[in-house]
C-alpha positions as a Markdown table, in Angstrom:
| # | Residue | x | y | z |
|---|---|---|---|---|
| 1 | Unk | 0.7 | 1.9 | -19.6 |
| 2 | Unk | 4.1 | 3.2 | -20.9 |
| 3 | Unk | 6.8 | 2.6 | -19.0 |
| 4 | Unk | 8.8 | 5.2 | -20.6 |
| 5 | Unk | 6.3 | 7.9 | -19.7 |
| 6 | Unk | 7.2 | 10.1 | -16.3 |
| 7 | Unk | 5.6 | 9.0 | -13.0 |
| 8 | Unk | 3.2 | 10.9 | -11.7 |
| 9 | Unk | 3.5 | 12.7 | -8.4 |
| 10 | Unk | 2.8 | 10.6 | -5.1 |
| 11 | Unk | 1.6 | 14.2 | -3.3 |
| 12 | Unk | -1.0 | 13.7 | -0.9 |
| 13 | Unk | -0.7 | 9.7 | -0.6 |
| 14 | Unk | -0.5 | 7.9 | 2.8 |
| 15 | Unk | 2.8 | 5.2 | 2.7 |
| 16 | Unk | -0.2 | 3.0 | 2.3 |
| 17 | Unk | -1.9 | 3.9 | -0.2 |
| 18 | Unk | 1.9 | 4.1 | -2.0 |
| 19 | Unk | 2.1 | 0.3 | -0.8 |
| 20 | Unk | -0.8 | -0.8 | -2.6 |
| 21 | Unk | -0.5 | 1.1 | -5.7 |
| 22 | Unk | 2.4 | -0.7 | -6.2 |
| 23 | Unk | 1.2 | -3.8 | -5.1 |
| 24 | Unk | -1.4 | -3.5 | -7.9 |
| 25 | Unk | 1.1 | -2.3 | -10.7 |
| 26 | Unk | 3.3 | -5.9 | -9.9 |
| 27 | Unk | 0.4 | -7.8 | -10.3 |
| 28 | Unk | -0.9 | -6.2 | -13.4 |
| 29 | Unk | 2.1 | -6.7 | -15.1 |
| 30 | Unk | 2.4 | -10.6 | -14.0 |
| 31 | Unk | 5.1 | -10.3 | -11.4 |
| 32 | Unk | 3.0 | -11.3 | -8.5 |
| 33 | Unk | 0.5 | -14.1 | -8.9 |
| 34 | Unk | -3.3 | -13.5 | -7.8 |
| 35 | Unk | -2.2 | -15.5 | -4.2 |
| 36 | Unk | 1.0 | -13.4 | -3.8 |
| 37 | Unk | -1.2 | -9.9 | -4.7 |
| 38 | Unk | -4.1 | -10.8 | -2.6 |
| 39 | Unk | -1.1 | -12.0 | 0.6 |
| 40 | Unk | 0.3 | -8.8 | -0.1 |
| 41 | Unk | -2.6 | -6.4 | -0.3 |
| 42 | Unk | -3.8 | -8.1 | 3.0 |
| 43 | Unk | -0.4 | -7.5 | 4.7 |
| 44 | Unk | -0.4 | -3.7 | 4.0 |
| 45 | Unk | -4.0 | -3.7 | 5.6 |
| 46 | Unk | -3.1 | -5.1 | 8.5 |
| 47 | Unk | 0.1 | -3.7 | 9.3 |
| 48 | Unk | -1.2 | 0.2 | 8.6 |
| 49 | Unk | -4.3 | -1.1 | 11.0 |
| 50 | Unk | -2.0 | -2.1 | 13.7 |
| 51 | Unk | -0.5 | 1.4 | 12.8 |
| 52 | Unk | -3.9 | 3.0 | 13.2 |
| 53 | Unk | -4.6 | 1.1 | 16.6 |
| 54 | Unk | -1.4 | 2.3 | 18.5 |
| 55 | Unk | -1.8 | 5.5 | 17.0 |
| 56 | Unk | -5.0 | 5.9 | 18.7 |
| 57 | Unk | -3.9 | 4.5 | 21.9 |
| 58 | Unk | -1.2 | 7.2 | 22.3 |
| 59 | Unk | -3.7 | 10.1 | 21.4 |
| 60 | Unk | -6.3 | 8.7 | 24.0 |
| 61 | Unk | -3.3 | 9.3 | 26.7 |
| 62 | Unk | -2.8 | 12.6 | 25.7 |
């Protein structure tokens, strides 16, 4: 991957998605270890889950 090259466009990508992407980039480049990636990744899960989970409650109030 060059570094250099222009970023593609995040259109149409849930915070989430974002969150993992770069979770993914750090550890392909050796700045997070596989225990620090795989703490991570399960961290965005569960925090966008817990988002999901009182999302749903509010619309089943509605």
């Amino acid at each position: 991957m060059n570094l250099l090259a222009p970023a593609t466009d995040w259109t149409n990508q849930t915070n989430e998605e974002r969150a993992e992407a770069c979770a993914a980039f750090l550890f392909t480049f050796r700045l997070l270890g596989p225990a620090d990636h795989y703490r991570t990744q399960n961290q965005i899960r569960a925090r966008a889950n817990a988002q999901r989970e009182e999302r749903a409650k509010g619309s089943s109030h509605v």
